[in-house]
C-alpha positions as a printed Julia matrix, in Angstrom:
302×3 Matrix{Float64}:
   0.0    0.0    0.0
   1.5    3.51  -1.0
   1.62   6.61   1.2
  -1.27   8.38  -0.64
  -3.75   5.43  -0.55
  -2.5    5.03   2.8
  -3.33   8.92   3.75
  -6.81   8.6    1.66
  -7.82   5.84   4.03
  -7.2    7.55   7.34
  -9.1   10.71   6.44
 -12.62   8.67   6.3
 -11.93   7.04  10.12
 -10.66   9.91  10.94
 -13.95  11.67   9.86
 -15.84   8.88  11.01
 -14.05   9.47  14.65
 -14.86  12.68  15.26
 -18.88  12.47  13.95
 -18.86   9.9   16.73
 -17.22  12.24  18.89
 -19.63  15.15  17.85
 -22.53  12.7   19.17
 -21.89  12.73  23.02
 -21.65  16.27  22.92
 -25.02  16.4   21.24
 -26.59  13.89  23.65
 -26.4   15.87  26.84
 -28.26  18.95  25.04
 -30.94  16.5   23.28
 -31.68  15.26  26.76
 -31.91  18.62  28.9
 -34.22  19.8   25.86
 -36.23  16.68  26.35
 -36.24  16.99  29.86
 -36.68  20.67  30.75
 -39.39  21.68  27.8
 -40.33  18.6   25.47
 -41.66  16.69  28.72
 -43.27  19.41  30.85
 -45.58  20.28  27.58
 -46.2   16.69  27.08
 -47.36  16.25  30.56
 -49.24  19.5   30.87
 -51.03  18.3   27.31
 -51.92  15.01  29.15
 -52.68  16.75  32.48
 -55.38  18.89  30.27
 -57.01  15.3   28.2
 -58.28  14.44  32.44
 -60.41  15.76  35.56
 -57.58  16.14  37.57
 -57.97  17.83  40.64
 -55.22  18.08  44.13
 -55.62  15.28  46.73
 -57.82  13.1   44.12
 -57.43  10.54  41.54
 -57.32  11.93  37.92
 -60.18  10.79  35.23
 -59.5   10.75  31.72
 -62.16  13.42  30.18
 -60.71  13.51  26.86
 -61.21  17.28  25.33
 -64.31  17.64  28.07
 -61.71  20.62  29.85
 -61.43  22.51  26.57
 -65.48  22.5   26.04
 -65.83  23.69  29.6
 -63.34  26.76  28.57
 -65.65  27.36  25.83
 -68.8   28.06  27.62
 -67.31  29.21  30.62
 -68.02  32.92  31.22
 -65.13  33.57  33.66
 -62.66  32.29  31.0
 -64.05  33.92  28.21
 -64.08  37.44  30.26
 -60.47  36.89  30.61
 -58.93  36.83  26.53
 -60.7   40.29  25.39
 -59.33  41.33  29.11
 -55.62  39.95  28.27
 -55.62  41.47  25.12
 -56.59  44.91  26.45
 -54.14  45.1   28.83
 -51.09  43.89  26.19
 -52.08  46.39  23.49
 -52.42  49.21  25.95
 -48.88  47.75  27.36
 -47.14  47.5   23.99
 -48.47  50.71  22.55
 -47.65  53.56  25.06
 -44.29  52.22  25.56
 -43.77  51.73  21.93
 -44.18  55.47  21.14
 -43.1   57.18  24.47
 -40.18  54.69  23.81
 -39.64  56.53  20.3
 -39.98  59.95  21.47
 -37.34  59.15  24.35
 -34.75  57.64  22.11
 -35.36  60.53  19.63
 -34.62  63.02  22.67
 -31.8   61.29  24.21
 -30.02  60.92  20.56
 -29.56  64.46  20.7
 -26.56  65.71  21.75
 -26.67  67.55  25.49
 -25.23  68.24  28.85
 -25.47  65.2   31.13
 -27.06  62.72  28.48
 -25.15  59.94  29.72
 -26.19  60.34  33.4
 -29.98  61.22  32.08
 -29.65  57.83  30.16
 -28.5   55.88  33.23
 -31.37  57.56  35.62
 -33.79  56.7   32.65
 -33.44  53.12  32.42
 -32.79  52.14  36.16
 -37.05  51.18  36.41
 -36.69  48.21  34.42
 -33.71  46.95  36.43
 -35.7   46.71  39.6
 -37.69  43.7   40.9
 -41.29  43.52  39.67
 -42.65  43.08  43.03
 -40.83  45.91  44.61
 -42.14  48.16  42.02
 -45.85  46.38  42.19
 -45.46  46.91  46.51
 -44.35  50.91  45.58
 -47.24  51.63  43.21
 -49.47  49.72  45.47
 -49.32  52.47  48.4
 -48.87  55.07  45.7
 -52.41  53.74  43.85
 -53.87  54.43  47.44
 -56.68  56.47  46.67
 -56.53  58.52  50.49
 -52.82  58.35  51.31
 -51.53  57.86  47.53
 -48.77  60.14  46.67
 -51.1   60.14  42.74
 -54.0   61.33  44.01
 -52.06  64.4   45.82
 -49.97  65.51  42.71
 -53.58  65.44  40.99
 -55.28  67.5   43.59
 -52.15  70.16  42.97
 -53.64  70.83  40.11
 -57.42  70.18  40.37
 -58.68  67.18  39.41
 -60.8   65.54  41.27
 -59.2   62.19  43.13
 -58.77  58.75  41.06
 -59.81  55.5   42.45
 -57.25  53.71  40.37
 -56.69  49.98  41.27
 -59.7   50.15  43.34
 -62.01  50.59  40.08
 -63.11  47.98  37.29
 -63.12  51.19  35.04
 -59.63  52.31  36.16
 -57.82  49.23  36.93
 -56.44  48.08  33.66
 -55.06  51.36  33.05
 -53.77  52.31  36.34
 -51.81  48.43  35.77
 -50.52  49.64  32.3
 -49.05  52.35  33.63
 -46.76  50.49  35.71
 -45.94  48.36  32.84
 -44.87  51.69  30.8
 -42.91  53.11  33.59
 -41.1   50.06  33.89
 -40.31  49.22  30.14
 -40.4   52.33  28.02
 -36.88  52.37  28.71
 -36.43  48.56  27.43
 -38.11  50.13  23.82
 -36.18  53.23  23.94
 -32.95  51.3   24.11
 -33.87  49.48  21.08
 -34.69  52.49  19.26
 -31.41  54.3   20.17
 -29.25  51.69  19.07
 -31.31  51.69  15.73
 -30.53  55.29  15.48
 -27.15  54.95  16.44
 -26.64  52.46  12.84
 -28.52  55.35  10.49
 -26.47  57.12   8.38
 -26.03  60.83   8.05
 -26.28  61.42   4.11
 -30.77  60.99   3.82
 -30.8   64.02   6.59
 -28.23  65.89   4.91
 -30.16  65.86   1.73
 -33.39  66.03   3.4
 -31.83  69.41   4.89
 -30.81  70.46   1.41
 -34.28  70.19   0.02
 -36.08  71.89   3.07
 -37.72  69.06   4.92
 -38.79  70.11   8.41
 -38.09  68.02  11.34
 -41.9   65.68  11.34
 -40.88  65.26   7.85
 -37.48  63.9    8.48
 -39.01  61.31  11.23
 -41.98  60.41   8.93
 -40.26  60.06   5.7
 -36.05  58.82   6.99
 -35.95  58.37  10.55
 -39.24  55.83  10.97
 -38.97  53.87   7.98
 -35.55  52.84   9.3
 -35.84  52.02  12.32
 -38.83  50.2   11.7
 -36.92  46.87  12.03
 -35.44  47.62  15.31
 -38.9   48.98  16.01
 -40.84  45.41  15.26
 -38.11  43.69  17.44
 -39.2   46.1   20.39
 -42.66  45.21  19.32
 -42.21  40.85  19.64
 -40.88  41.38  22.91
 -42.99  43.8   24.31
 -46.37  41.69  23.09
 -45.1   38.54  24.88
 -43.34  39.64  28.02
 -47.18  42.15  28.32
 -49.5   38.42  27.4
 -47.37  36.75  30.05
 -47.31  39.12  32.87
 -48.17  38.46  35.85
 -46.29  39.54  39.42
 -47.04  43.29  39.02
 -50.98  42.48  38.28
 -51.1   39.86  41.37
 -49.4   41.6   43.55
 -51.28  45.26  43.17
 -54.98  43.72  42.65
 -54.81  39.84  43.0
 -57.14  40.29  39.68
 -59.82  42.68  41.55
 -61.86  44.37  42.25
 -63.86  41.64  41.42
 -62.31  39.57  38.45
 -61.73  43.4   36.72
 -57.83  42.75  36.33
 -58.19  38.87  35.86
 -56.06  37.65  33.08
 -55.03  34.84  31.22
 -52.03  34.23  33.51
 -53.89  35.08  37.09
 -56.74  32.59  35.88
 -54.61  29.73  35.14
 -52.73  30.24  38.38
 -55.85  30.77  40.4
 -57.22  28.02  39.14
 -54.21  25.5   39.7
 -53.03  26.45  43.04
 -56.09  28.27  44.62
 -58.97  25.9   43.38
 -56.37  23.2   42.48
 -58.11  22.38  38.94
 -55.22  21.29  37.74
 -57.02  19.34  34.62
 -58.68  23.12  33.58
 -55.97  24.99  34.35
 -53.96  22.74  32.09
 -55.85  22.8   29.04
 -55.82  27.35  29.9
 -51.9   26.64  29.34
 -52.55  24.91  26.08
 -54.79  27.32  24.91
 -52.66  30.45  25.81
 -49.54  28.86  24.57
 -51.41  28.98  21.26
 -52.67  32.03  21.24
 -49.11  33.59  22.21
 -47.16  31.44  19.04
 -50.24  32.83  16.8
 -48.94  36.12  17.76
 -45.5   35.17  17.65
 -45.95  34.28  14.28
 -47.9   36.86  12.87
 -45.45  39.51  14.39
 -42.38  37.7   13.2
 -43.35  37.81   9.39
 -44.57  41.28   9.57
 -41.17  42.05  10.48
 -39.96  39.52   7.63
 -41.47  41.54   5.46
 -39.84  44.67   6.37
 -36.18  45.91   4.88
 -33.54  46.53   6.58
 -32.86  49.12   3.93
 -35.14  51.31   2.24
């Protein structure tokens, strides 16, 4: 046997070696995925196909817990709810997001430390800032209502109010992650480049015409990723909302999330609470997917 067919025949094993190599260090990853999310969802799908309730034996019902969701009235008060609350939570931030970034791209004195003190609410804990709001929502000793009567109107009942509550809970949400949006924004701004203004300048465009026409139509991508995030962190949130209201008055601030968990661990339907999961897990990859290929469909360059 020569050198070359020699050399030609170790390359294969030696191929062949380190495929078989490449498997164990696949293996460990296949079987944390398996473990950690493929598994859970399998048994929460199975948990939702039976009566299963704490401290009792379990009874296969088939899709029995899904009908119930579909007549009951205490579910179905809780998706228009859910979907209030996120679109109130993803728009205001969105554009008060925008309007930040625009200011704080500017050039001043102390923009750095202005950036800084801008962004510290979404790097505290949810609960602190639900505990904080909670005494300032107060409608007798809350710091609001004072700042309101400074200027004259008339006191708020805020959490305390089916008309008021969803609101008052969105605003905690946009105090807490405008800055998250306005982040995004400013590093979109950052990329632009300078020649569109400069020509834009040339020809006499004002400054709403330079956002409208340059400035939004390129950041629009950055804009959409603010947007994904936003829409699912807002569907699934739930420690500000329990802690401030516990979903009251009533069921006024009861969503998706607070149902499910009331009804697994107050309750303990764990069969109905299951099949909830399984039915907000698909409304939340609907969304996913519809907001993903609108931003597919948007250029990066325009």
């Amino acid at each position: 046997m020569t050198t070359a067919t020699a050399t030609l025949t170790a390359k294969p094993r030696t191929v062949r070696r380190r495929q078989d190599l490449y498997v164990w260090f696949v293996v460990p990853a296949v079987a944390l995925i398996l473990g950690v999310i493929v598994f859970p969802w399998l048994f929460t799908l199975w948990m939702s196909l039976n009566d299963m309730r704490l401290g009792s034996a379990s009874e296969f019902v088939g899709l029995q817990n899904f009908a119930t969701l579909a007549t009951y009235k205490r579910f179905l008060e809780t998706v228009p709810r859910t979907f209030y609350f996120t679109v109130l939570s993803v728009l205001l931030p969105v554009i008060l997001g925008v309007f930040a970034a625009e200011v704080f791209h500017q050039n001043f004195p102390l923009r750095g430390l202005l950036r800084g003190i801008y962004v510290a609410p979404m790097m505290a804990t949810p609960v602190a800032i639900a505990l904080v709001f909670t005494m300032m929502f107060h409608p007798q000793l809350g710091v609001l209502n004072y700042l309101l009567s400074l200027i004259g109107i008339p006191k708020q009942l805020w959490v305390y109010s089916p008309d008021t509550v969803i609101p008052a809970l969105v605003l905690v949400e946009v105090w807490q992650w405008t800055p998250l949006v306005m982040l995004m924004v400013l590093g979109g701004l950052a990329s632009l480049p300078t020649e569109p203004y400069e020509s834009a300048v040339i020809d006499g465009a004002n400054q709403w015409e330079m956002f409208r026409y340059i400035t939004l139509p390129l950041i629009m991508p950055f804009l959409m990723i603010a947007i994904i995030i936003r829409t699912i962190d807002a569907l699934k949130s739930f420690d500000i909302i329990y802690v401030i209201t516990q979903g009251g008055p009533g069921t006024a601030s009861e969503t998706l999330n607070l149902y499910l968990y009331l009804q697994a661990f107050q309750f303990f339907q764990v069969g109905h609470a299951s099949a909830v999961v399984i039915v907000f897990f698909a409304i939340i990859m609907v969304l996913a997917i519809i907001l993903v290929v609108a931003r597919e469909r948007i250029r990066w360059n325009r």
